[in-house]
N, C-alpha and C positions, 0 to 999 in steps of 0.2 A: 618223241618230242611232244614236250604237252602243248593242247591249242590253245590261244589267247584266250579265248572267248568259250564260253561252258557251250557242249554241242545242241542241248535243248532251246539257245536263244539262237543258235546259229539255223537250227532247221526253222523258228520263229521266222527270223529276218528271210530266210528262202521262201518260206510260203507267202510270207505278206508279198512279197517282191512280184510272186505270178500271179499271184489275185491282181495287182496295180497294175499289170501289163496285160490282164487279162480284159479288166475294167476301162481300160485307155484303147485296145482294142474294138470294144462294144461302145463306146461314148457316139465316136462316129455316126454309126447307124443309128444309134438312139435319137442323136440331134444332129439330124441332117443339113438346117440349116447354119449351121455355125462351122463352116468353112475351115478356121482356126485348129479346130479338133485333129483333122487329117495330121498334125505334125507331133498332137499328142503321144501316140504310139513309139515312134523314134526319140519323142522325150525321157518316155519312161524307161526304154533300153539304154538308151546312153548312161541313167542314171544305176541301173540296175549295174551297169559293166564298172560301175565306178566303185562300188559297193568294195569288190576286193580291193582295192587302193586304200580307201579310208579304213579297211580292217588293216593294211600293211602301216600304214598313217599311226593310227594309235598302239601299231607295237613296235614303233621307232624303227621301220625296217627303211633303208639308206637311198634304194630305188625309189620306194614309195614319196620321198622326199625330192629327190631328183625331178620325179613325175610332177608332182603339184608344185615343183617350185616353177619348171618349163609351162606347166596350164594357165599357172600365176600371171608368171610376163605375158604370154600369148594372151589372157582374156584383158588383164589390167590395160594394154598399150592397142590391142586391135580395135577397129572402130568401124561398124558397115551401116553407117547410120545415114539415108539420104537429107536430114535436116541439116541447121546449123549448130556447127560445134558448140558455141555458147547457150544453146537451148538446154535447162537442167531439168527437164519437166522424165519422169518415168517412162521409160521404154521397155521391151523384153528385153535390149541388150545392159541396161543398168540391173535390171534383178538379173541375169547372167552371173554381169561382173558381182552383184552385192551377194549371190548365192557363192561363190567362188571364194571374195577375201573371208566371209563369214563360217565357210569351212575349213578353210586354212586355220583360220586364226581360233576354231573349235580346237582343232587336231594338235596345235601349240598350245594351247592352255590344256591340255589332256597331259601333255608329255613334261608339264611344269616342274613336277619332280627333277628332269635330266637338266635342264638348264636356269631355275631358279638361282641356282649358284653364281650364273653370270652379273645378274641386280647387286650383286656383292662387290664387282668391280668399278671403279668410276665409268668407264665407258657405257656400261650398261643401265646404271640406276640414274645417269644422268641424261642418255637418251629419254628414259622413263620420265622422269622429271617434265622437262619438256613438253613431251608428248601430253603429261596429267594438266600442265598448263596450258596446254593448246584445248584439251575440252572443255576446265573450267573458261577458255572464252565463249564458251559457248554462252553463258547469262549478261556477258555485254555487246554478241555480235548481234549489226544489223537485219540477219539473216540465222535466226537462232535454228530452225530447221536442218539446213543447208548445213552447218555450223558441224551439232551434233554428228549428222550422218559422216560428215566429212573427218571427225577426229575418232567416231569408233571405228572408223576401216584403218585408220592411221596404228589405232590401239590394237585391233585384230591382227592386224600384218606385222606387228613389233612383236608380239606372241609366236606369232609364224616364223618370222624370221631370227627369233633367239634358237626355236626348235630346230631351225636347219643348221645353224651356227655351231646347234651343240652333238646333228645328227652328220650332217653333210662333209665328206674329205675335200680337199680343193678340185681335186681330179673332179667329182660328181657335182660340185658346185658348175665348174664350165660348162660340163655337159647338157649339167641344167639351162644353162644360158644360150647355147648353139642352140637346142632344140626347140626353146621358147621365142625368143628373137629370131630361127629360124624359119620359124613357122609364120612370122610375118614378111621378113623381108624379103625370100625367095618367090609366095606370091605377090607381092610388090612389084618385084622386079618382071615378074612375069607378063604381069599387066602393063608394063610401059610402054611396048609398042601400039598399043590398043587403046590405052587412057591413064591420064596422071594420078586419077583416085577413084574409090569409089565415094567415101563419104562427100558432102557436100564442101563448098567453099569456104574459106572463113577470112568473114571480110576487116579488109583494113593489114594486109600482108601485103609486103611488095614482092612481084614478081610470080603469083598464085598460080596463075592459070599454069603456066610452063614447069613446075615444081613438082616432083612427083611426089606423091601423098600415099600412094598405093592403098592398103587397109587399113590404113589411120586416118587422125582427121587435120594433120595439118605437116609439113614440109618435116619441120623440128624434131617431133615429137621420132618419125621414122626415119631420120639422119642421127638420132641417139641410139634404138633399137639397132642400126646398120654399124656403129661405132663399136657395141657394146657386142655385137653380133662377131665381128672380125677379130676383134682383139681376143674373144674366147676360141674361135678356128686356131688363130694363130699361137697362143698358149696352149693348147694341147696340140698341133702341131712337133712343138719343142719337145712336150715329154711324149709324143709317142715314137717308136721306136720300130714302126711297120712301113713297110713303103704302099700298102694298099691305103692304110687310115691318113698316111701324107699325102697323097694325091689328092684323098678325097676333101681333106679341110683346107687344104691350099687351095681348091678349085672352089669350095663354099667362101675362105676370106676374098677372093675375086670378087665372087660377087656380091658381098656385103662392100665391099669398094666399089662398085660400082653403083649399086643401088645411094651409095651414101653421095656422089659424083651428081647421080640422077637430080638428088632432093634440091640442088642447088643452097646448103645449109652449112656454111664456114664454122661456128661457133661449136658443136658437138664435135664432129671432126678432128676441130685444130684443140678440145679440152683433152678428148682421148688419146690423140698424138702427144699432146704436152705433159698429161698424166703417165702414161707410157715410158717419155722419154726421160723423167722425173726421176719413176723410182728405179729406171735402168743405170740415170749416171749416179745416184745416192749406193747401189747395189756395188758400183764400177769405183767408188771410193771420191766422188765428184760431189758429196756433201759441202765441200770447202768453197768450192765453189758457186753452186747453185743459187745460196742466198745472196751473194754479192751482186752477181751476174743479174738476177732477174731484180734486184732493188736500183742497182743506178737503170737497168732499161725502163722501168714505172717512172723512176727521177728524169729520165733526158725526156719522156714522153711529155710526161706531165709539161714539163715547166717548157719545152719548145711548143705545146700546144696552149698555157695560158701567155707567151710570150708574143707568138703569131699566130698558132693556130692551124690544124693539120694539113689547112689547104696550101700552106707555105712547103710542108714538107714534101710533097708527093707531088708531080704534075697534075693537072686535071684532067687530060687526056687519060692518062694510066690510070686515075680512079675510076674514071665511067668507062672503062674497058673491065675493070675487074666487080665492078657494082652490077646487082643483077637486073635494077631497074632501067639499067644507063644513066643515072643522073650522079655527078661525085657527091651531090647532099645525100647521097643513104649512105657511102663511108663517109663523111665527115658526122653524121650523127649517129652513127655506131648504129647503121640499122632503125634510126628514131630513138635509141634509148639516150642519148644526153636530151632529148625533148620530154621520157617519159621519168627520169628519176629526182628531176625536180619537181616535178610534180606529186612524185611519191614523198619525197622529204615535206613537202609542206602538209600532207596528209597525214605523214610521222608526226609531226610537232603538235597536231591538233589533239591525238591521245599517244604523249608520247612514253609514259610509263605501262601502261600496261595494252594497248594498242587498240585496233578496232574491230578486235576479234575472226580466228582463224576461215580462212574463207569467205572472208566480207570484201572481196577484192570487186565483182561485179556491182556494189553498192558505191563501194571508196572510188572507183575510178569511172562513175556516170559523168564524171565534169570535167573528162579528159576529152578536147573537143576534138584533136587530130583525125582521131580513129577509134575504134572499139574495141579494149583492150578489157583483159581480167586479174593480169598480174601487175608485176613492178619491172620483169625480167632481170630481175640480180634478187638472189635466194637471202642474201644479207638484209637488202631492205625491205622482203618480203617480211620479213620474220619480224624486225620491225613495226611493221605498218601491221601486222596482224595478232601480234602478242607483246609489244613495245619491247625498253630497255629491262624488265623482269622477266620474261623468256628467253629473250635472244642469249641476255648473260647463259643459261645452262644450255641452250646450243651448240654457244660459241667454245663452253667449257669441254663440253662430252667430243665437241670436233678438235679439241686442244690435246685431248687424251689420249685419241686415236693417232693423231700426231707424232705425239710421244712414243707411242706400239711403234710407230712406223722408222723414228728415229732410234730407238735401242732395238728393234729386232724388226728391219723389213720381211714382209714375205707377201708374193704376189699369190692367190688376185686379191688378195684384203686392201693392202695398201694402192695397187691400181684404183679399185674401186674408191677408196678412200677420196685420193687424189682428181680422180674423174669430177668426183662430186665435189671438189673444193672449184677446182677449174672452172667444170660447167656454171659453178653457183653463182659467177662472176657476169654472167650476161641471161641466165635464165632462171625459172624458180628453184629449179635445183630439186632439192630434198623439201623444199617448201609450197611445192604444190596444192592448187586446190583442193583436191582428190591426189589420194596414191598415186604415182607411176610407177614403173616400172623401173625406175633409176632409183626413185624411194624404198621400195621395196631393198634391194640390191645394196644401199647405204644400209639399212638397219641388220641387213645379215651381216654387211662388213662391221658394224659397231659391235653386233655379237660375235665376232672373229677376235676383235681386238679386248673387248672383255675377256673372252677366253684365254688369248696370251697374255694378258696385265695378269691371272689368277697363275698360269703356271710360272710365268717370270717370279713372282713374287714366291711361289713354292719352292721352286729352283733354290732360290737365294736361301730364302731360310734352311734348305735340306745343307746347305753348303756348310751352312754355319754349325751345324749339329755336328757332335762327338761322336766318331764310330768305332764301335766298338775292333778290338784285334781278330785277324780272320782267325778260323777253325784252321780251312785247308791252305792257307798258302793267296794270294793277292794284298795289295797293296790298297789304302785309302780311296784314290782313284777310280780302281776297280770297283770297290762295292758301293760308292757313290754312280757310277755308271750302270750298278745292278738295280738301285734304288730310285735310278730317275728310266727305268723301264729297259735295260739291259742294252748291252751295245748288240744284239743280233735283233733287233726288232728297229722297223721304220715308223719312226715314231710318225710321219706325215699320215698314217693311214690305221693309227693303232685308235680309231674310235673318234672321230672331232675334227675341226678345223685346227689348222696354229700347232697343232702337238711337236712340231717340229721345234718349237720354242723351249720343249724340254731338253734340248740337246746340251752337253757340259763345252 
């Protein structure tokens, strides 16, 4: 087998490697007083161990993807920071995270070759779209700094995550996800008997102190991680087929239920349950229903809540029994958010074509007096108030497309993911976050799933329509159309890509 890499750059890369381990060794003792040094050493091995990853990274090998997609979530969503979460000032753990999405999103524009193809499908090139419009805000936000940093991680991790879409099978996409969100929430939960977080408080949330935050920096953000964390146990669960690895992720979804239980966080939860139960009854043939069912429940809401108003419907006793502050005013204002989204729409109107550019939310919302907020909490009006009615339209289109994938050919975890992030986008930023998250990330792999099956649906179709030729040995039209969309003895779920299952006749 020939090596990727010529062996003269590979013994290169080894020697510089012990020189730099050898020099972060000796720094110590050279400068005694700089303290800081001692952790140089372990820096450089870590880094040095990482080396064979990024060489497995750029020759598309499928673990290597798995790995950095698991380091992805873990570094993007963990948080051990004793400050305040809205502090945006530099830390080690921001060059962490900014070394992490900025090699990712290296190691994707390297493998551009394999998934360029995707930008050809709507779902893809209008993610992209998007995404180019959310930088160009960077010359009208009031925070042009902030701005920039904030949309090339957006653009490095949409590189990343086309290269996992075009590298990753589903099976190693989950794995990716138990291990990544693993790796936060099992120390989460560890620390609960001991303390609700480590990072610092963030004020202006009800119900704080008692909410467990574990290695993040706020209730929310690790009640999504625990959502996204279970729901992948529990899909490979289903396809494994051992009773050792079913023990084992039934006792990991435990406790991502639990930890999620902990966070005291209804919204993530009840989006992943309703995404879930979504694409199970669309799967079960409950399409016919679905829309009906959830449109008159929005209609009797809506119009019994502007007619009398939620406190008519529910006692007030049963509210402040299920509200975590005790008070029924945090559900009758949804959490505060019927207090904060008027407030965002009057901030929409002010630039409402092209908005107040991406991540100018700590600037737009200083004259929200309740509390100290950064977003809009609904992904819809974020998008809005940060790129107006001229970006939102190709959002709103690329998430119309995706749509579409899910109504002519469901297949989970694309369409879960999908749906998560339509749900969640309803009461939090969703995919419209300041900074990347972890859910962010997880949406653009799913847009590059659903690019992928829009290109082979449409291959499909055209092969259908082609003249074939009369066999040599004996089968029928059928036949060698079955040979030509990759033979009926191969699994198409695992012949190289996400979706391949979409080639099926």
């Amino acid at each position: 087998m020939r090596p990727p890499f010529p062996p003269g750059l590979m013994a290169a890369a080894a020697g510089t490697a012990l020189a730099a381990f050898a020099a972060a060794v000796a720094m110590p003792a050279i400068l005694p007083d700089q303290p800081w040094l001692q952790a140089l050493p372990l820096a450089v091995a870590v880094a040095i161990a990482l080396v064979p990853v990024g060489l497995a990274l750029l020759a598309g090998e499928r673990w290597a993807f798995t790995l950095a997609l698991a380091l992805l979530l873990f570094v993007t969503d963990a948080s051990f920071r004793s400050r305040s979460w809205a502090d945006k000032s530099w830390d080690w753990q921001v060059l962490m995270k900014a070394a992490a999405w900025v090699g990712a999103g290296l190691a994707g524009l390297f493998l551009l070759p394999r998934w360029k193809r995707l930008l050809a499908a709507p779902p893809g090139w209008l993610t992209l779209v998007f995404l180019a419009i959310l930088s160009i805000s960077t010359l009208w936000s009031p925070v042009p700094a902030y701005t920039f940093e904030a949309t090339a991680a957006f653009l490095l991790l949409f590189c990343f995550a086309m290269a996992c879409a075009a590298v990753l099978d589903e099976d190693s996409l989950l794995v990716a996800i138990v291990l990544g969100c693993g790796a936060i929430v099992l120390p989460s939960l560890a620390i609960a008997p001991f303390a609700m977080g480590i990072a610092g408080l963030s004020p202006g949330s009800t119900g704080e102190i008692n909410r467990l935050r574990g290695i993040t920096d706020h209730p929310i953000p690790l009640a999504e991680v625990a959502a996204l964390f279970t729901y992948a146990c529990l899909a490979l669960f289903a396809r494994s087929r051992r009773a050792g690895p079913k023990a084992l992720l039934a006792l990991l979804a435990a406790a991502g239920v639990a930890t999620a239980i902990l966070t005291q966080s209804r919204i993530p939860v009840a989006a992943m349950a309703a995404a879930a139960l979504g694409y199970w009854a669309y799967r079960r043939g409950g399409a016919l229903l679905m829309g009906p069912v959830l449109v008159a429940c929005v209609v009797v809401a809506l119009t019994m809540e502007s007619v009398a108003g939620f406190a008519s419907l529910l006692p007030r006793d049963l509210l402040e029994l299920v509200a975590r502050s005790g008070s029924s005013s945090e559900i009758l204002s949804l959490s505060g958010r019927l207090v904060i989204w008027p407030f965002a729409l009057d901030r929409i109107a002010e630039a409402p074509w092209i908005g107040h550019g991406q991540a100018s939310g700590m600037i737009v919302f200083r004259g929200f007096a309740p509390w100290r907020i950064v977003h809009a909490h609904n992904a819809y009006l974020q998008a809005l108030l940060y790129v107006g009615l001229v970006g939102t339209v190709f959002l709103l289109a690329a998430l119309a497309t995706e749509i579409r994938m899910f109504l002519l050919r469901p297949r989970a975890p694309r369409d879960v993911l999908l749906l998560y992030t339509l749900f969640s986008g309803l009461t939090e930023q969703g995919m419209m976050a300041n900074l990347p998250s972890g859910s962010c990330i997880l949406w653009m792999v799913a847009a590059g799933m659903a690019a992928g099956a829009w290109r082979r649906r449409r291959g499909a179709s055209i092969l259908s329509r082609l003249p074939l030729p009369a066999p040599a040995f004996g089968g029928g039209p059928e036949r060698q159309r079955t040979q030509r969309l990759g033979g009926a003895g191969e699994r198409p779920e695992t012949a190289g890509g996400i979706d391949h299952g979409d080639l099926r006749p």
